[in-house]
VMD Tcl script that builds the backbone (N, CA, C; Angstrom):
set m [mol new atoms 525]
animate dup $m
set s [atomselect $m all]
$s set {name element resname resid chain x y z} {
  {N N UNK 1 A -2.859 -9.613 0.576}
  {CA C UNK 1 A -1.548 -8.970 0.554}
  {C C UNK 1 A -1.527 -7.755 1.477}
  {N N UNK 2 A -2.464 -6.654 1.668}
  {CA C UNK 2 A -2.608 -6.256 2.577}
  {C C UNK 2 A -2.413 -6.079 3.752}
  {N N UNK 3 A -3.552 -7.108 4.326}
  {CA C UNK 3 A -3.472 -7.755 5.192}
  {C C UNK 3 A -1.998 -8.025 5.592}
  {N N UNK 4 A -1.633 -8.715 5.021}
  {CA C UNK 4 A 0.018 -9.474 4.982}
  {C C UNK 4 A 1.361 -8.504 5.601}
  {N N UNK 5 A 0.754 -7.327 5.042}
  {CA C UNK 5 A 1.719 -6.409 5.385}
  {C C UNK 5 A 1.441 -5.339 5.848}
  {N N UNK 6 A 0.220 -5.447 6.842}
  {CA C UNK 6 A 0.142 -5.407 8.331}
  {C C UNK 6 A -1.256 -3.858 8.012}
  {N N UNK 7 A -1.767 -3.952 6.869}
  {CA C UNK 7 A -2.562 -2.745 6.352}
  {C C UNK 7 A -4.234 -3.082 6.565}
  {N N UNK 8 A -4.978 -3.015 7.081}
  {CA C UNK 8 A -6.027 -3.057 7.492}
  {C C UNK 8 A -6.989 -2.848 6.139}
  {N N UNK 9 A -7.901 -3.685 5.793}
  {CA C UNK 9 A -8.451 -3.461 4.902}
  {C C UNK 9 A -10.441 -3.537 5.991}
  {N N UNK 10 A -10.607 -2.265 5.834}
  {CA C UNK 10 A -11.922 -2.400 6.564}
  {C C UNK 10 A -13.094 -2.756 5.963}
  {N N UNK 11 A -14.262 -2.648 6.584}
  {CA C UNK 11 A -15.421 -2.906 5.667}
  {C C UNK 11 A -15.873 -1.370 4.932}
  {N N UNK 12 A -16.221 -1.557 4.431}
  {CA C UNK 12 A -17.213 -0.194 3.551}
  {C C UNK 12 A -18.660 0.228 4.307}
  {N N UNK 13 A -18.451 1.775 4.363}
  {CA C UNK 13 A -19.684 1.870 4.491}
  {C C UNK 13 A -21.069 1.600 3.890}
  {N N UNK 14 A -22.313 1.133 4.328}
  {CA C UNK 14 A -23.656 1.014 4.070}
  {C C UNK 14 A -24.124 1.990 3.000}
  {N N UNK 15 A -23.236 3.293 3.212}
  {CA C UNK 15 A -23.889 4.114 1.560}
  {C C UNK 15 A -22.887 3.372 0.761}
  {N N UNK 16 A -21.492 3.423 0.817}
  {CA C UNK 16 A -20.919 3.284 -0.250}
  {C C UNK 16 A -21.487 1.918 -0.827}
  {N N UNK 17 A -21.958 0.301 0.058}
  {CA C UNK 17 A -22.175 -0.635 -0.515}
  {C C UNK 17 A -23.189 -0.440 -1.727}
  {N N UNK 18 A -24.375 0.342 -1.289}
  {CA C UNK 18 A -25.356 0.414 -1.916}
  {C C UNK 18 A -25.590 1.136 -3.227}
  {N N UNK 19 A -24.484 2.146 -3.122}
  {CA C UNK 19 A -24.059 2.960 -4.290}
  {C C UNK 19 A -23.368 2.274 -5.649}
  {N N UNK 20 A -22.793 1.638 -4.866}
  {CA C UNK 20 A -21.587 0.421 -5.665}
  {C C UNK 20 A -22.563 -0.519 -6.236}
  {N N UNK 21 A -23.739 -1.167 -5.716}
  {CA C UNK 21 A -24.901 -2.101 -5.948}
  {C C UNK 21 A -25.668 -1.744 -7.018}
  {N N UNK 22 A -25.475 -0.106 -6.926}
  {CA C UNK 22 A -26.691 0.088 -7.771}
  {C C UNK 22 A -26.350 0.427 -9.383}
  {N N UNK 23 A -25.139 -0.344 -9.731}
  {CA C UNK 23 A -24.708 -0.178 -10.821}
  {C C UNK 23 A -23.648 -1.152 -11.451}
  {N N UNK 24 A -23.213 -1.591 -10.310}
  {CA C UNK 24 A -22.059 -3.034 -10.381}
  {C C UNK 24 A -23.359 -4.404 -10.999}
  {N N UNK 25 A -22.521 -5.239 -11.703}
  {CA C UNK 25 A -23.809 -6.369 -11.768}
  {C C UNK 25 A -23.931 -7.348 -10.546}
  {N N UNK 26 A -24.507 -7.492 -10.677}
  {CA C UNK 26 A -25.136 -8.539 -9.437}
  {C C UNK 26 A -24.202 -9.607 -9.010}
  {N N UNK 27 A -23.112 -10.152 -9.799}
  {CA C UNK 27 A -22.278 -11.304 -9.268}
  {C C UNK 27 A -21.175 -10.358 -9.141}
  {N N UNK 28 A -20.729 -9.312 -8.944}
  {CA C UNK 28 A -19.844 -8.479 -8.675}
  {C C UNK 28 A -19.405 -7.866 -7.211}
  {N N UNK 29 A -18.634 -8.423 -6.540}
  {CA C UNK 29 A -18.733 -8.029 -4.891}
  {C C UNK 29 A -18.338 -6.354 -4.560}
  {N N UNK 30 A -19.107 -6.145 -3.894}
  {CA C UNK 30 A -19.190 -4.431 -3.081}
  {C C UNK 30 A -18.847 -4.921 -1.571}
  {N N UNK 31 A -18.143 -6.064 -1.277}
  {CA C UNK 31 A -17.561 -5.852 -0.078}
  {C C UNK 31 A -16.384 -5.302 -0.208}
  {N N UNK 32 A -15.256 -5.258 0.609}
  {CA C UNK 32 A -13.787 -4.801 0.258}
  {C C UNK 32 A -13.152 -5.824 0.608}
  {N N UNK 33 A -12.351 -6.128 -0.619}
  {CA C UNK 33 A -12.340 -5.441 -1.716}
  {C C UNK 33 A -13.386 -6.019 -2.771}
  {N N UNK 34 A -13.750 -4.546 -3.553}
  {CA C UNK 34 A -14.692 -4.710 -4.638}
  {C C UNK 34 A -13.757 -5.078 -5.591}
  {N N UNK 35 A -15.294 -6.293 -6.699}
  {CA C UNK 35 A -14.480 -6.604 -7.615}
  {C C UNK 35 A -15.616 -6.270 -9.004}
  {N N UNK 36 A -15.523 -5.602 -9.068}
  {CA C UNK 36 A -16.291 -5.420 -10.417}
  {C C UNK 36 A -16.325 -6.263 -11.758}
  {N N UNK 37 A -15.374 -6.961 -11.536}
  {CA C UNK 37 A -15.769 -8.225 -12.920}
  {C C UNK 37 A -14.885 -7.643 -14.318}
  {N N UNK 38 A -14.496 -8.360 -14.858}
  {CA C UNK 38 A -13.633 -8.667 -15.924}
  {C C UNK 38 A -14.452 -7.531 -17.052}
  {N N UNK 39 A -16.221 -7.666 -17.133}
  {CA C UNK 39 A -16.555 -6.796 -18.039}
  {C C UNK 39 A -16.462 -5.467 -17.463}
  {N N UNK 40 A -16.016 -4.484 -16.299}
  {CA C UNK 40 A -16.083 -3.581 -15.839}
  {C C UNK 40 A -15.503 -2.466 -16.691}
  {N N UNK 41 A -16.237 -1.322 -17.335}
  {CA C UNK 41 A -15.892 -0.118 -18.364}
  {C C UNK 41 A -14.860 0.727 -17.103}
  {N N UNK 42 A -14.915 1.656 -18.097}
  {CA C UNK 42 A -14.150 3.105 -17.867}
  {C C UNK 42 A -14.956 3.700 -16.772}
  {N N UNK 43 A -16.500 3.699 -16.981}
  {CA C UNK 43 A -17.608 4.417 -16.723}
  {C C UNK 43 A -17.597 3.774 -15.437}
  {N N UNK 44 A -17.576 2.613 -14.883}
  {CA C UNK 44 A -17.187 1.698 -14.085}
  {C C UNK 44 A -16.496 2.537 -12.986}
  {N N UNK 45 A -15.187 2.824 -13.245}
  {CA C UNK 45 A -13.981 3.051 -12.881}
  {C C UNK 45 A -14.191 4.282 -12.462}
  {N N UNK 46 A -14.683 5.332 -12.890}
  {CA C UNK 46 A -14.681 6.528 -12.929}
  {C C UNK 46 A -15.636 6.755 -11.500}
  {N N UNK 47 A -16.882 5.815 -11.985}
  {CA C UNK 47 A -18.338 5.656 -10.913}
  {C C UNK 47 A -17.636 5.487 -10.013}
  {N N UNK 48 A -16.875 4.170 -9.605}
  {CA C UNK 48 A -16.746 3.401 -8.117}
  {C C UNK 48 A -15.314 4.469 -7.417}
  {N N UNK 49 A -14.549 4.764 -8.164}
  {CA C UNK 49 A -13.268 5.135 -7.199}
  {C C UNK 49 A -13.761 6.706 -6.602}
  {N N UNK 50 A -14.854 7.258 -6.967}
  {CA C UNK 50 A -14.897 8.336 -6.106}
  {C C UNK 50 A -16.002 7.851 -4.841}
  {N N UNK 51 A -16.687 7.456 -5.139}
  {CA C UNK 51 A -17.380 6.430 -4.133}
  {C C UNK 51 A -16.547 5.918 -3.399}
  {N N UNK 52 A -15.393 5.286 -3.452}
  {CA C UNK 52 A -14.658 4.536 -2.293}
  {C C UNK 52 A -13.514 5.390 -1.729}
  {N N UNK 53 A -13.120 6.625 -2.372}
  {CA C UNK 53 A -12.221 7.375 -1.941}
  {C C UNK 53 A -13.374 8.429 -0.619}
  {N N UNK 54 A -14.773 8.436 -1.173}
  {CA C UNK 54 A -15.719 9.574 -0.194}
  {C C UNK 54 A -16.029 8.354 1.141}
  {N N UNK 55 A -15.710 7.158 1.180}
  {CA C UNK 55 A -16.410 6.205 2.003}
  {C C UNK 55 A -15.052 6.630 3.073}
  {N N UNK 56 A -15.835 7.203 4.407}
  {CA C UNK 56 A -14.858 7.696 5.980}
  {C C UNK 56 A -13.814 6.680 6.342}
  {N N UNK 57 A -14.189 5.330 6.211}
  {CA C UNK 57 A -13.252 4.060 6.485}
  {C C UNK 57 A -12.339 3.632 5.649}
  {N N UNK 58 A -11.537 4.852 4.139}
  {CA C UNK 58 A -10.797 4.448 3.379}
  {C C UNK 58 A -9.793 5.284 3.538}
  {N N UNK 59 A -9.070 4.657 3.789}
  {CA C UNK 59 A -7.748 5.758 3.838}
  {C C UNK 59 A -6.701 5.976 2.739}
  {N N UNK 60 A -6.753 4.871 2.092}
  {CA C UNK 60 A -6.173 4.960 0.137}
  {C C UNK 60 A -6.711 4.244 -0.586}
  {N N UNK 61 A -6.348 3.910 -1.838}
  {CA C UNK 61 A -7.117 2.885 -2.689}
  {C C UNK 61 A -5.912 2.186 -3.536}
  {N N UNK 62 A -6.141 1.411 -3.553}
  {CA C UNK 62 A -5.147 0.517 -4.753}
  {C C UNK 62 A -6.163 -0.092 -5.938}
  {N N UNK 63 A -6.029 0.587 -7.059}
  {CA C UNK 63 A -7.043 0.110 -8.081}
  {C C UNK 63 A -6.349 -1.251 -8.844}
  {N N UNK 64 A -6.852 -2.046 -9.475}
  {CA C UNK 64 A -6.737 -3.151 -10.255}
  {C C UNK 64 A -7.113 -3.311 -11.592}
  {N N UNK 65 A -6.601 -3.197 -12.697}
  {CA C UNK 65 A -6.979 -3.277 -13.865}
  {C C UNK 65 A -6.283 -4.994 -15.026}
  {N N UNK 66 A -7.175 -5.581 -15.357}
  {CA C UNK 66 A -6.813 -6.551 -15.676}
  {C C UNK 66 A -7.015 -6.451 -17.621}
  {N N UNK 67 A -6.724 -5.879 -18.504}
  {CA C UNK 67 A -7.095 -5.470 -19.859}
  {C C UNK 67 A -8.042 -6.871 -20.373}
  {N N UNK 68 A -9.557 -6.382 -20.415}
  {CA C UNK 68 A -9.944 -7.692 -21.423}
  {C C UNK 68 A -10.323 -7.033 -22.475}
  {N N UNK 69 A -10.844 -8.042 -23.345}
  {CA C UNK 69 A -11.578 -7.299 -24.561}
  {C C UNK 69 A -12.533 -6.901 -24.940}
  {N N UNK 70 A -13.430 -6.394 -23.528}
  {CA C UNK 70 A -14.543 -5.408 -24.127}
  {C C UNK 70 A -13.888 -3.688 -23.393}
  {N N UNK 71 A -13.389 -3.414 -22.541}
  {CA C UNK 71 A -12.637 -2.645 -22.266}
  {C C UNK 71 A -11.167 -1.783 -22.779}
  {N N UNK 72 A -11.552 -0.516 -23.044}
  {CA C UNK 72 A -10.262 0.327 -23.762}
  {C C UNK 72 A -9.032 0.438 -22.701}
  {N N UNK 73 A -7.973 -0.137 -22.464}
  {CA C UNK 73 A -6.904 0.324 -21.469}
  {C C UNK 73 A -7.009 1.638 -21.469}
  {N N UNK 74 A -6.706 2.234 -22.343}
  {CA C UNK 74 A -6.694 3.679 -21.929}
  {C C UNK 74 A -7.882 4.264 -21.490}
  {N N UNK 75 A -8.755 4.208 -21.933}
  {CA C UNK 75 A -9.977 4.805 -21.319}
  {C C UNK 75 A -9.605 4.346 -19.920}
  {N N UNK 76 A -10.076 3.500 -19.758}
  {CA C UNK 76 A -9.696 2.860 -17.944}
  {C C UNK 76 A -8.593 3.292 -17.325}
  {N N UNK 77 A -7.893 3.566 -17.616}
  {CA C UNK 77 A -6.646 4.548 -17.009}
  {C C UNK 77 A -6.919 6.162 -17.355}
  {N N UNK 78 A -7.090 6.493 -17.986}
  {CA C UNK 78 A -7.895 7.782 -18.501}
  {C C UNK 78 A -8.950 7.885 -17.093}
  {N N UNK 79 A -9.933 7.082 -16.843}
  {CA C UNK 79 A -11.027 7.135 -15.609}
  {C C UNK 79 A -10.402 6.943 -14.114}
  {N N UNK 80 A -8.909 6.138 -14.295}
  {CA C UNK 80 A -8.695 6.364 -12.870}
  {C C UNK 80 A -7.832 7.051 -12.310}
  {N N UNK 81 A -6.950 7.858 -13.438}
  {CA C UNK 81 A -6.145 9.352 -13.061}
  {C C UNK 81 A -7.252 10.430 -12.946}
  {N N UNK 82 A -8.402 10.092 -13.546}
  {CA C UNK 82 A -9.223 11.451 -13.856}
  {C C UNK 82 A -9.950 11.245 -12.451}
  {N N UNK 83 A -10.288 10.149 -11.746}
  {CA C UNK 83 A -10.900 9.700 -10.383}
  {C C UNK 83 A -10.006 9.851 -8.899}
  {N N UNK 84 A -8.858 10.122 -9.711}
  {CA C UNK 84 A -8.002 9.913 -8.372}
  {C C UNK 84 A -7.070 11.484 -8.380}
  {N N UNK 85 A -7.412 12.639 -9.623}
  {CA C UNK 85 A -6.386 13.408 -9.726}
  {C C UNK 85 A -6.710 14.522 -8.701}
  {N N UNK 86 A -8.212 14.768 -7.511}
  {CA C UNK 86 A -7.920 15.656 -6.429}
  {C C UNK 86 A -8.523 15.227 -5.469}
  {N N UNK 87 A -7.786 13.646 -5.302}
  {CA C UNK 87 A -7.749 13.284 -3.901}
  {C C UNK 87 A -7.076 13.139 -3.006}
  {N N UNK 88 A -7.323 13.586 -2.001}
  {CA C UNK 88 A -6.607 13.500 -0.717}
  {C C UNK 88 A -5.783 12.480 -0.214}
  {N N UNK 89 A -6.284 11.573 -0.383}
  {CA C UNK 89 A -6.249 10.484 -0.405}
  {C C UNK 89 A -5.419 9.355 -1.381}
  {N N UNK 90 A -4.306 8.398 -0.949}
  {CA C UNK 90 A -3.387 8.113 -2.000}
  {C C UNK 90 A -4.160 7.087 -2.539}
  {N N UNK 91 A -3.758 6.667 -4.471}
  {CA C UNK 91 A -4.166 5.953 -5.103}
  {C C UNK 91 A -3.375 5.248 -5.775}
  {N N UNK 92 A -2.985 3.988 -5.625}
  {CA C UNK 92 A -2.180 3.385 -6.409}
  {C C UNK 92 A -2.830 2.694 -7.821}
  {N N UNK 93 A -1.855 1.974 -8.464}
  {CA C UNK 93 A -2.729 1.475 -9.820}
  {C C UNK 93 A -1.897 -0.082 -9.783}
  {N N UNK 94 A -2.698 -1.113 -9.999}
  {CA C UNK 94 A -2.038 -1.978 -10.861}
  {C C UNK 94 A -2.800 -2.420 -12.302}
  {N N UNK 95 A -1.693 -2.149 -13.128}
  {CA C UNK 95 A -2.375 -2.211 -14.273}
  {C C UNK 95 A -1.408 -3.208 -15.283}
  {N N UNK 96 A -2.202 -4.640 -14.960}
  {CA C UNK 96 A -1.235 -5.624 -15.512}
  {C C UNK 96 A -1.301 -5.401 -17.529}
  {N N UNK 97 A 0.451 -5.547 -17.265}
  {CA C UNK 97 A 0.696 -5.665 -18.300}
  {C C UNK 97 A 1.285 -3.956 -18.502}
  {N N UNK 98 A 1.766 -3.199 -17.449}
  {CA C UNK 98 A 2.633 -1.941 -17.630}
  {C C UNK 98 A 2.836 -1.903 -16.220}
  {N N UNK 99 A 4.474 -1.304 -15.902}
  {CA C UNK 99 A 4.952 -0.816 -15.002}
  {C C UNK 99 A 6.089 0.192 -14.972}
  {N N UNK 100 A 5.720 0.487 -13.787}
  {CA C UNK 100 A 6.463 2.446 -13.836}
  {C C UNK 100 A 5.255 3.183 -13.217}
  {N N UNK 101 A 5.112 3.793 -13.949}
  {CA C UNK 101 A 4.115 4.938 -14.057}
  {C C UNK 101 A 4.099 5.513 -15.721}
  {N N UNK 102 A 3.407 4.781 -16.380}
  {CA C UNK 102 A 3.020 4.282 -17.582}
  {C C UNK 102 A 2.231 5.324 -17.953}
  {N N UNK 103 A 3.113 6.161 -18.960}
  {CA C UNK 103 A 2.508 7.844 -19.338}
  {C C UNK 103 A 0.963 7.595 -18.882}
  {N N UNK 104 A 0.200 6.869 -19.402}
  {CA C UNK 104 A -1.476 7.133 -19.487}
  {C C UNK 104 A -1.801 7.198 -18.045}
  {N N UNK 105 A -0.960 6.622 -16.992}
  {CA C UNK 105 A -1.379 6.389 -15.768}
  {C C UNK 105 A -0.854 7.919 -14.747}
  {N N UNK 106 A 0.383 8.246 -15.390}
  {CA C UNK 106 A 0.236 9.400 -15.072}
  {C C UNK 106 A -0.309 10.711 -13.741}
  {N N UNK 107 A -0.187 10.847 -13.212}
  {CA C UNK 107 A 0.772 10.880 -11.745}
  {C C UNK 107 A 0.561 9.926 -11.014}
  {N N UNK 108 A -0.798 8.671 -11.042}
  {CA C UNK 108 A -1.131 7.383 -10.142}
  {C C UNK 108 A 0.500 6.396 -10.165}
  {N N UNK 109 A 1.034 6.604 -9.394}
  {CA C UNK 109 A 1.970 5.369 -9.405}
  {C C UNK 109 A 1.671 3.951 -9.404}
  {N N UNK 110 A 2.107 2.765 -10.450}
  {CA C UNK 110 A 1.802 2.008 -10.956}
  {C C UNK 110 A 2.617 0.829 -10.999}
  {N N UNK 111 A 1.696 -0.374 -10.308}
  {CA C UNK 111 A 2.575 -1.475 -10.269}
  {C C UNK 111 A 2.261 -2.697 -10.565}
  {N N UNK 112 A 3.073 -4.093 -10.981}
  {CA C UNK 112 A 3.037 -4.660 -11.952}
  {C C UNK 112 A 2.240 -6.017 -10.992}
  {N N UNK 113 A 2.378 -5.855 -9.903}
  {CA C UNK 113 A 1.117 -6.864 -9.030}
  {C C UNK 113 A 0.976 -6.171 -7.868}
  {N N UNK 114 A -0.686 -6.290 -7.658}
  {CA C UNK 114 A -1.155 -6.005 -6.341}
  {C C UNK 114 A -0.145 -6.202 -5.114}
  {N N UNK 115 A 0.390 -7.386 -4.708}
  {CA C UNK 115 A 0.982 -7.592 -3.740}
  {C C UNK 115 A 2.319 -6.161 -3.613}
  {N N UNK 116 A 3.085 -5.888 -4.893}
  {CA C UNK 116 A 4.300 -5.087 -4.677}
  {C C UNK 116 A 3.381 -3.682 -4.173}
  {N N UNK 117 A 2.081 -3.142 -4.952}
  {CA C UNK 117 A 1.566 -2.326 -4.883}
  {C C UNK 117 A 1.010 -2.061 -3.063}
  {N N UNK 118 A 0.809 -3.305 -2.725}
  {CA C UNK 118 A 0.157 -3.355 -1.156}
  {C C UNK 118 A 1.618 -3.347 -0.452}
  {N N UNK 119 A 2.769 -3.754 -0.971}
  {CA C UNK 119 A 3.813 -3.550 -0.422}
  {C C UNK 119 A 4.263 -1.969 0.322}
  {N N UNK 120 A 4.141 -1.763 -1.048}
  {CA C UNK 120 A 4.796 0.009 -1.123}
  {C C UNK 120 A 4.220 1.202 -0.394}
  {N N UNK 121 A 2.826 0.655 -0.315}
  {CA C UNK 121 A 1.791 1.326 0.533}
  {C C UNK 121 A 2.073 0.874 2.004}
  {N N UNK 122 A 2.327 -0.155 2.477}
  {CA C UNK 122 A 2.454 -0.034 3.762}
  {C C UNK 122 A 4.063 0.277 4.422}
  {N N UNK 123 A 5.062 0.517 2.879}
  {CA C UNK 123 A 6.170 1.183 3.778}
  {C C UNK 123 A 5.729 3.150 4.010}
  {N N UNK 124 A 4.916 3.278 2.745}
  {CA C UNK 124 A 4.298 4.693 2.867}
  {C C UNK 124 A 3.649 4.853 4.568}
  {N N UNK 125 A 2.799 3.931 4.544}
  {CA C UNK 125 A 2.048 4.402 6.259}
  {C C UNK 125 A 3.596 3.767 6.732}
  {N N UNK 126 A 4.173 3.277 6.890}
  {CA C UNK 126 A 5.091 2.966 7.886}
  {C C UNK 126 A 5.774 4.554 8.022}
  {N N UNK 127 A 6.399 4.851 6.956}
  {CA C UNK 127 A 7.252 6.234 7.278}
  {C C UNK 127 A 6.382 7.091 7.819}
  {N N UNK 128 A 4.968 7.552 7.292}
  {CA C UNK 128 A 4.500 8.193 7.366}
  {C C UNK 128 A 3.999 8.367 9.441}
  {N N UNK 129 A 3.852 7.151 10.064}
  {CA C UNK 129 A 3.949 7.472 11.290}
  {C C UNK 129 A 5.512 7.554 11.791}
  {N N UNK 130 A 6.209 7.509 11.359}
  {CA C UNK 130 A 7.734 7.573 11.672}
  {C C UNK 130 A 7.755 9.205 11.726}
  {N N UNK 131 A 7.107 10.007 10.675}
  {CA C UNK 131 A 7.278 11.465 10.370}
  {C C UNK 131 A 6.239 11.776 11.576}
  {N N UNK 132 A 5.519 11.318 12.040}
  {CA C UNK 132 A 4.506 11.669 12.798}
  {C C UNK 132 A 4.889 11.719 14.310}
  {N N UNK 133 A 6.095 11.042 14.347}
  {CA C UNK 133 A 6.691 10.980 16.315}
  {C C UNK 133 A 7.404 11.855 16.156}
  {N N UNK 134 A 7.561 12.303 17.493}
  {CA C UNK 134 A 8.326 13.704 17.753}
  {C C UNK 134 A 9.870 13.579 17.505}
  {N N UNK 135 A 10.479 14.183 17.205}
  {CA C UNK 135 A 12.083 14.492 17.264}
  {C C UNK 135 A 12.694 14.238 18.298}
  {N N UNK 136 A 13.245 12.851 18.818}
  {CA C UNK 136 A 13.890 12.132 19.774}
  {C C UNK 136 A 13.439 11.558 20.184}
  {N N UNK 137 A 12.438 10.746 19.632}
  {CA C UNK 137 A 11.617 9.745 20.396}
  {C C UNK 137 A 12.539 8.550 20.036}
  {N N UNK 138 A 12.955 7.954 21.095}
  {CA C UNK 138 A 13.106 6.019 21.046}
  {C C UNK 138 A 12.565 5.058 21.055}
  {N N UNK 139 A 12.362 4.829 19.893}
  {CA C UNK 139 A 11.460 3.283 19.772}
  {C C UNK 139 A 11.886 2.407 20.582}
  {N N UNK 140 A 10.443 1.786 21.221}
  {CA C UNK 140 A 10.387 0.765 21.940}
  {C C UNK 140 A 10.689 -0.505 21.087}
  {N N UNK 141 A 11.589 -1.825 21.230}
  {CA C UNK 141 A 12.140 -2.572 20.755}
  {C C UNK 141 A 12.305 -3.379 21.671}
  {N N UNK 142 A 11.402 -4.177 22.559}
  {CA C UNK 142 A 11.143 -5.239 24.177}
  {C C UNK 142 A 12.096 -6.116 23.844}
  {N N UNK 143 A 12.704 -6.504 22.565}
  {CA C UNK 143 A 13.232 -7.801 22.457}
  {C C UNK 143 A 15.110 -7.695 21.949}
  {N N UNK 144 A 15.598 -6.752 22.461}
  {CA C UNK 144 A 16.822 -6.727 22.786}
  {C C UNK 144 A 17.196 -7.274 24.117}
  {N N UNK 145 A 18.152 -7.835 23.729}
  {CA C UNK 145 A 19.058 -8.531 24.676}
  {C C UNK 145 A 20.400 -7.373 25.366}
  {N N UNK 146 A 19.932 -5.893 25.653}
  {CA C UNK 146 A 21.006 -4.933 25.572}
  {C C UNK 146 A 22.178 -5.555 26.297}
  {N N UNK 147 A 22.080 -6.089 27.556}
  {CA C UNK 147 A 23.205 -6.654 28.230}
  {C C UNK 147 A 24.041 -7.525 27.190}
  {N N UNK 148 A 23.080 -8.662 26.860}
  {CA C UNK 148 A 24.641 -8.770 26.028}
  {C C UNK 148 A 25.268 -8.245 24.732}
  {N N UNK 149 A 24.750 -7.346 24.228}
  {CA C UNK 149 A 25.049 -6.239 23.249}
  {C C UNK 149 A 25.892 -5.407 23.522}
  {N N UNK 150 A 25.744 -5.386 24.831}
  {CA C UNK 150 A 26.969 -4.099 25.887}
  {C C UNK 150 A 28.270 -5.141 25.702}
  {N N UNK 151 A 28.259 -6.412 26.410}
  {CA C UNK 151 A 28.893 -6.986 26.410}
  {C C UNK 151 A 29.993 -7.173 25.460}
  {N N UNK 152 A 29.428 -7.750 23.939}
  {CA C UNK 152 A 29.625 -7.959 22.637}
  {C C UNK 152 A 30.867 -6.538 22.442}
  {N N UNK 153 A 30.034 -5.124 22.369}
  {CA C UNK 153 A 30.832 -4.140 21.839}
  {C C UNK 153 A 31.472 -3.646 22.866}
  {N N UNK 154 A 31.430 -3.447 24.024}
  {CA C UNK 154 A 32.402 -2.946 25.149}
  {C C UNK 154 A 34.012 -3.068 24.924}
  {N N UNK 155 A 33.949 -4.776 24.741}
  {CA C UNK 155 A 35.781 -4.873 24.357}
  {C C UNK 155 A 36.180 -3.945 22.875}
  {N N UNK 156 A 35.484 -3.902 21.871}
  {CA C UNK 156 A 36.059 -2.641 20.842}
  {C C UNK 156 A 36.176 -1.651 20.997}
  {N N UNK 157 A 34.976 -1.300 21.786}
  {CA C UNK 157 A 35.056 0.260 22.524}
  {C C UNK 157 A 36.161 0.519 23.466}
  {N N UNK 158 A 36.938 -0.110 23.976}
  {CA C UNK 158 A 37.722 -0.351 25.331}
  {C C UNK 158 A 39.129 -0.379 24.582}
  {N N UNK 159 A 38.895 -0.720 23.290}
  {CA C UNK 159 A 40.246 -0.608 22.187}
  {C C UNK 159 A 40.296 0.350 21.384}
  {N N UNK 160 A 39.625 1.159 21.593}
  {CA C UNK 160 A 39.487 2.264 20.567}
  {C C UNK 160 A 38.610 2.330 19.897}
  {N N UNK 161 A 37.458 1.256 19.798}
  {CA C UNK 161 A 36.547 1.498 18.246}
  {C C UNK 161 A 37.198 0.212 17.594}
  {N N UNK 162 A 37.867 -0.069 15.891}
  {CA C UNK 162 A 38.037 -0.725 15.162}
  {C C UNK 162 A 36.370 -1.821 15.520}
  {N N UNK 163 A 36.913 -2.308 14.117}
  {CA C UNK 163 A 35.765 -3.392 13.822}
  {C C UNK 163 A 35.385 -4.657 14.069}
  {N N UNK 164 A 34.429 -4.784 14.410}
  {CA C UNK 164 A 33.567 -6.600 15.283}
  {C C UNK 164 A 34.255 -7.179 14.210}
  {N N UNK 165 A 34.044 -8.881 14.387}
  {CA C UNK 165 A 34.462 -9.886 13.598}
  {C C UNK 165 A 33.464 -10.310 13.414}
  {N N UNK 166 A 33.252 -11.026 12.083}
  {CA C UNK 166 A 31.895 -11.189 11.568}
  {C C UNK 166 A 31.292 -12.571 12.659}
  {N N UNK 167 A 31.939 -13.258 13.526}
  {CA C UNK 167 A 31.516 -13.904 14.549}
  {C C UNK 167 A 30.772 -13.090 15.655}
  {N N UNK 168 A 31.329 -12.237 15.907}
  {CA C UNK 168 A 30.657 -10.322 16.696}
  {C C UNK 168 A 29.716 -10.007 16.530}
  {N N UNK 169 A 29.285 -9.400 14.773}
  {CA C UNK 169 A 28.509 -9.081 14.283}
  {C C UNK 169 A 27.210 -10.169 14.452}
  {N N UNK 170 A 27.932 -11.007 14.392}
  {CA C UNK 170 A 26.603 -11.840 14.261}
  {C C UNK 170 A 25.853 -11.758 15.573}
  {N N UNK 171 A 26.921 -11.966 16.713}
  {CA C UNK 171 A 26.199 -12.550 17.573}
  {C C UNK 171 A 25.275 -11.257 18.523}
  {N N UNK 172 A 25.963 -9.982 17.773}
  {CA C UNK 172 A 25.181 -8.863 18.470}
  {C C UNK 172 A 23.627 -8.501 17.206}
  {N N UNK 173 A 23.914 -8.901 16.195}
  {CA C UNK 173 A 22.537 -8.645 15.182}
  {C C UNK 173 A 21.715 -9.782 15.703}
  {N N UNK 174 A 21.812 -11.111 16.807}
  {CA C UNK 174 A 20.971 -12.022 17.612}
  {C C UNK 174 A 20.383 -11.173 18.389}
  {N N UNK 175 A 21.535 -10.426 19.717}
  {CA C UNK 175 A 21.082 -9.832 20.482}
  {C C UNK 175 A 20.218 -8.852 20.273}
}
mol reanalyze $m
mol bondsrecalc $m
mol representation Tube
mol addrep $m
């Protein structure tokens, strides 16, 4: 999902893998994304997200919580506001089976599947380089057809303004 929506998911650094190794169980992946396994505690949670928030190649985290039954929901949300509450760095939550921002989750904003969660994050970096170009910059956009866009609105403009016909509209939202 990520991926999908255009967010780079890199590899992890060589400390962080090994850090993650030395406490994750053995059928549990420390590539990215880590998956710590269905039995994964609080203690878990608490361990790995400062580890992957200190790893140079992360630029946010989207955590995953799936409630089974050797695991306290709250504790586990308890470990990943308490893991994520002075970082620099943004942290989302999905924590199936609550959405909002679900008191326990609490300032982590919280969503009801990974994918909306990987969504929201890449309109965040989207604005966020939008805030980052200077004041009058024009986006480059190669695939306008401006000529016939000129074309299209010239005769309204040439009448005063008033409004395209939705045959107009259309054919200039082509261009």
């Amino acid at each position: 999902a990520c991926e999908g929506f255009g967010l780079t998911v890199p590899p992890l650094a060589n400390t962080t893998v090994g850090a993650l190794r030395a406490f994750l169980p053995a059928s549990g992946s420390v590539g990215n994304p880590v998956d710590m396994l269905a039995t994964a505690s609080a203690d878990d949670y608490a361990r790995a997200i400062p580890l992957m928030l200190a790893d140079p190649g992360i630029d946010s985290l989207l955590t995953i919580f799936i409630p089974p039954l050797v695991t306290d929901p709250a504790e586990a949300a308890h470990a990943i506001t308490e893991s994520a509450r002075d970082s620099a760095k943004p942290v989302l939550a999905t924590f199936f089976g609550a959405s909002g921002v679900p008191e326990i989750l609490a300032p982590v904003p919280c969503y009801t599947f990974p994918e909306s969660a990987a969504r929201a994050l890449a309109h965040a970096v989207t604005y966020a380089a939008h805030r980052r170009t200077p004041v009058g910059t024009v986006p480059a956009v190669p695939d306008i057809n401006s000529t016939l866009a000129r074309a299209i609105v010239g005769p309204a403009r040439a009448h005063g303004g008033g409004w395209l016909s939705p045959v107009s509209c259309d054919a200039l939202l082509h261009a």
